[in-house]
C-alpha positions in Angstrom: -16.8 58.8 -45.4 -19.9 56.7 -46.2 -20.7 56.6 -42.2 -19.9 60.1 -41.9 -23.2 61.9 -39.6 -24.1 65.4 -39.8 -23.0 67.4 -36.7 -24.2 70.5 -35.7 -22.3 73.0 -32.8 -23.7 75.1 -30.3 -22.1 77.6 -28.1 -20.1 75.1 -25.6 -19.9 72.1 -28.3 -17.0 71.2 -30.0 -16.7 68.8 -33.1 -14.1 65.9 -32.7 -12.0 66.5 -36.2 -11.7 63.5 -38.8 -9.3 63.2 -42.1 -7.0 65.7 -43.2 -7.0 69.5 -41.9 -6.1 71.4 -44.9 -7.2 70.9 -48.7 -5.9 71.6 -51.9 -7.1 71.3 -55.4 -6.8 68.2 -55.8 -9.1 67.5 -53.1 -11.5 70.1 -54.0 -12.8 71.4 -57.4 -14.0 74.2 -55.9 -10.6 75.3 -54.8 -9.7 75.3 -58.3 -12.2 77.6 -59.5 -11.2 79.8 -57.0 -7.9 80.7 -57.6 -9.0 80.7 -61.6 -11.8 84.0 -60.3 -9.1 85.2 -58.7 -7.8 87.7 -61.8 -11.4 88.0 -63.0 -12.5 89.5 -59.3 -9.2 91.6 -58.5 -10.6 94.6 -59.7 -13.7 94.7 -58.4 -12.8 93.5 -54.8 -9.9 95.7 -54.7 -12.0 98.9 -54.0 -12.2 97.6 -50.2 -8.5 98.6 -50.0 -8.6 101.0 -52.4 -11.4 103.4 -51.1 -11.7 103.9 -47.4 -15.5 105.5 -47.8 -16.7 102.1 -49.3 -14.9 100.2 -47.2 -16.3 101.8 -44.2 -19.4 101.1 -45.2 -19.7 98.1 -47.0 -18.6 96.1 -43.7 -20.0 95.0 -40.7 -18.5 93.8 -37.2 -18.7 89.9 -37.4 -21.4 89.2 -34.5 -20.0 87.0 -31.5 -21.5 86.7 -28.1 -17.9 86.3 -26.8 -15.5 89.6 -27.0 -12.4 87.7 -26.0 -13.3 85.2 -28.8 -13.6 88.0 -31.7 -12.3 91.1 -30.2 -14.0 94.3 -31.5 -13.4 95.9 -34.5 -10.3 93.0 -35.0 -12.4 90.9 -37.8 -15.2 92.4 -40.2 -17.0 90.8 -43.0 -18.7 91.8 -46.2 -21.4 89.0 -46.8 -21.8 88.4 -50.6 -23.9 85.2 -49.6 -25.0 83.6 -46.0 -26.6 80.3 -45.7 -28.3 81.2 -49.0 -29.7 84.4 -47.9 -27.8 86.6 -51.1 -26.8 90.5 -50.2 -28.1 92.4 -52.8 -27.3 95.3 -51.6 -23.9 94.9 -52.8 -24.3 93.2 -56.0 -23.6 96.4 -58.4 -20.1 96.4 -56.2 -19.0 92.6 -57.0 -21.2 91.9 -60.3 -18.7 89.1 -61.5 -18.0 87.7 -57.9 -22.1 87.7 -57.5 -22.5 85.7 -60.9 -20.2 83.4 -59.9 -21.6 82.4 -56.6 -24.8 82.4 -58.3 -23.7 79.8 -60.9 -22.5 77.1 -58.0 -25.6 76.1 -56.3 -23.5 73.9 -54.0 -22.0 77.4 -52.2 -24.1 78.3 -49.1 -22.1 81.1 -48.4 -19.8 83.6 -49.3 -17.9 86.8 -47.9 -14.7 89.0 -48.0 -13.2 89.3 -44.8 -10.7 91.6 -43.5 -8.6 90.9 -40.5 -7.1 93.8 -38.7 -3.6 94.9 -37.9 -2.1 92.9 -34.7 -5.2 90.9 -34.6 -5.7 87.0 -33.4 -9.0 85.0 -32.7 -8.6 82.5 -30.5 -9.5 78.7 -31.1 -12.9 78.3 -32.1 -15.0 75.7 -34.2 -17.3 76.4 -36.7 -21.4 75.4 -36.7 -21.4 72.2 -38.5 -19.4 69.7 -40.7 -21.7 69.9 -43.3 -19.6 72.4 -45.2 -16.3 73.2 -46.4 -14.9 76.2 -46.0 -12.2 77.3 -48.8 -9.8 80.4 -48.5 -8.9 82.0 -51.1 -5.8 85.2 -50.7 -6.9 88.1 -51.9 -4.6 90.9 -50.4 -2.3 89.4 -47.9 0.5 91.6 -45.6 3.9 91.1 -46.5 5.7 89.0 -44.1 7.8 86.1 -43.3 7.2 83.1 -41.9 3.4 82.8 -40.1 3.0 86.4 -39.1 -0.3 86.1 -40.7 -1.5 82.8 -40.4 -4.0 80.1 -39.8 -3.7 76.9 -37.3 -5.6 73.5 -37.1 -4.4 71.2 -34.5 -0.7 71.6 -34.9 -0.7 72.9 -38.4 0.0 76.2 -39.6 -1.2 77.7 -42.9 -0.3 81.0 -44.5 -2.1 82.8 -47.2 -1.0 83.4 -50.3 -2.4 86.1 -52.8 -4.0 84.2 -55.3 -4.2 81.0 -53.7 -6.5 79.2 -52.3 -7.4 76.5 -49.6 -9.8 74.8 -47.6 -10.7 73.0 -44.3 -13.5 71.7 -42.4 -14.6 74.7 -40.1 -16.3 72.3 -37.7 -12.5 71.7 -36.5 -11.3 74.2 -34.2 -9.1 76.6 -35.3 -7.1 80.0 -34.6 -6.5 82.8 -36.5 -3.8 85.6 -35.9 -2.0 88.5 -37.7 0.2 89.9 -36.3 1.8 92.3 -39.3 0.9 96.0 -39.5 -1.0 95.6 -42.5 -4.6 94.6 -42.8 -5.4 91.0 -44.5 -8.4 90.8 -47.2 -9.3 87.4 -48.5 -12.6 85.8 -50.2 -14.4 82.9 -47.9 -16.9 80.5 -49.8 -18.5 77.5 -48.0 -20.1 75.0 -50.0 -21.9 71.8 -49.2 -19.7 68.7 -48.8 -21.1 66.0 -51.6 -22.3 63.6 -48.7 -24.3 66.8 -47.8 -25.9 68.3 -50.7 -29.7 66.9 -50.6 -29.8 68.4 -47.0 -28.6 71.8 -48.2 -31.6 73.6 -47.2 -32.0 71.8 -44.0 -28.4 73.0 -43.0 -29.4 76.1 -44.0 -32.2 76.2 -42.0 -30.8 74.8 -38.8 -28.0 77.4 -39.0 -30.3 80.2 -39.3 -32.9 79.5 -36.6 -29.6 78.9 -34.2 -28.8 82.3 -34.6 -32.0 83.5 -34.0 -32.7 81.7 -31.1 -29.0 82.4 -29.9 -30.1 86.3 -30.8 -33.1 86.4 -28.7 -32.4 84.6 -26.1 -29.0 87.2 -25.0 -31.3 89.9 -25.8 -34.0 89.1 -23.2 -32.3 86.7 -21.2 -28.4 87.2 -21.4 -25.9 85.4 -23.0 -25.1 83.4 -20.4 -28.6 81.6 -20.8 -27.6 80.5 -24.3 -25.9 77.4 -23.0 -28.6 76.3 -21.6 -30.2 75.8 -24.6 -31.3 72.1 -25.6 -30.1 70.8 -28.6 -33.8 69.1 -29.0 -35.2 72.6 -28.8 -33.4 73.9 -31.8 -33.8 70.8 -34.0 -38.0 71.5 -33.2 -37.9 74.8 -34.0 -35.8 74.4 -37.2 -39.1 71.9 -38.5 -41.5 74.6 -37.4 -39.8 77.3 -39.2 -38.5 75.3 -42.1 -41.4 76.5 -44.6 -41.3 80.2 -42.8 -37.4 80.3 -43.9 -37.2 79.1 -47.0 -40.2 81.2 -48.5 -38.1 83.8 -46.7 -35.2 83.6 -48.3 -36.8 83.4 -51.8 -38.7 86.5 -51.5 -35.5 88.4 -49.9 -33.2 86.8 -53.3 -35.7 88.5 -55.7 -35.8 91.4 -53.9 -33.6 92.1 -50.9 -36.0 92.7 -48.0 -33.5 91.5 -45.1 -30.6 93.7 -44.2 -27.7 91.0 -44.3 
């Protein structure tokens, strides 16, 4: 893993996999933690099933530029944390979810997502291998055998309430459920160890990707997003490096950016 380079995607580019797809606990501390919260946060977490008002409105649509990718409506998120941008707009909802994230400086993200009834998301890869992305079950459909399920290469992974796992998202994956109940579960990312002195770089690069990825199928169309240069997005991520992270310290003290 000593060789290992930091990749980053873009809308056509797809990561070439390495090691194992799924992790456990004994890979990953984290994942351990996890599944300890897990009691601690039911509670709390439990008022998006609970409360259909504040569930309504605590979630947004998860943003893709491709419809067939993320179908609408199919997949929403609640963003606790993104690329170290906190939500405090919902801390007084999660206050013990929120002190945890806060207390692991290694997490660059974290969010409860809910996946639709009859759902699926077809294979994708995440934006870089800089991160680990861990799964934890938080209110998962009764069902039998991969109904509601995850797949990596020829793996298939169900979630468990309570339990937890993780993967590389830079590997492509898929994502269905195909139950009549909706699926809730908690998604934290954190920075792999070979990683963690470029946390705010990744950071960074993620964020002025989605920017530029914003603007340019606003004015231009999304079909002019892959024609974007990789070169141009590595510039841009110096330029606005300083611009960012100031950013994103004045919007944790006192929530300025609607997340």
């Amino acid at each position: 893993m000593s060789n290992l380079k930091l990749w980053f995607g873009d809308y056509e580019n797809h990561y070439n996999g390495e090691g194992r797809l799924f992790l456990s606990g004994d890979d990953v501390e984290m994942i351990r933690k996890m599944e300890s919260l897990y009691p601690k946060i039911l509670d709390e977490v439990s008022i998006l099933w609970n409360n259909s008002q504040k569930n309504t409105s605590l979630y947004g649509d998860f943003d893709a530029f491709d419809d067939k990718q993320y179908p609408p409506n199919s997949w929403k998120k609640l963003v606790i944390k993104v690329w170290n941008l906190y939500n405090l707009r919902v801390e007084n909802y999660f206050p013990i979810l929120f002190n945890f994230v806060q207390s692991h400086p290694e997490i660059s993200s974290c969010f409860i997502t809910k996946t639709l009834p009859n759902s699926y998301i077809k294979p994708h890869c995440g934006e870089t291998n800089g991160i680990l992305r861990l799964h934890l079950g938080l209110k998962i459909p009764s069902h039998s055998g991969e109904m509601c399920s995850i797949k990596m290469d020829t793996q298939i992974k169900d979630w468990e309430e309570g339990k937890a796992f993780g993967f590389i998202d830079a590997q492509q994956h898929e994502v269905w459920n195909k139950t009549n109940e909706e699926r809730y579960i908690l998604i934290i990312d954190v920075i792999r160890p070979e990683f963690r002195k470029l946390k705010s770089y990744i950071c960074v690069r993620i964020i002025t990707t989605q920017l530029l990825f914003f603007s340019t199928a606003k004015f231009l169309g999304e079909k002019y997003i892959e024609k974007i240069p990789d070169l141009l997005i590595t510039i841009l991520s110096i330029i606005l490096y300083l611009p960012i992270i100031i950013s994103t310290y004045i919007n944790n003290r006192f929530g300025l950016i609607k997340i």
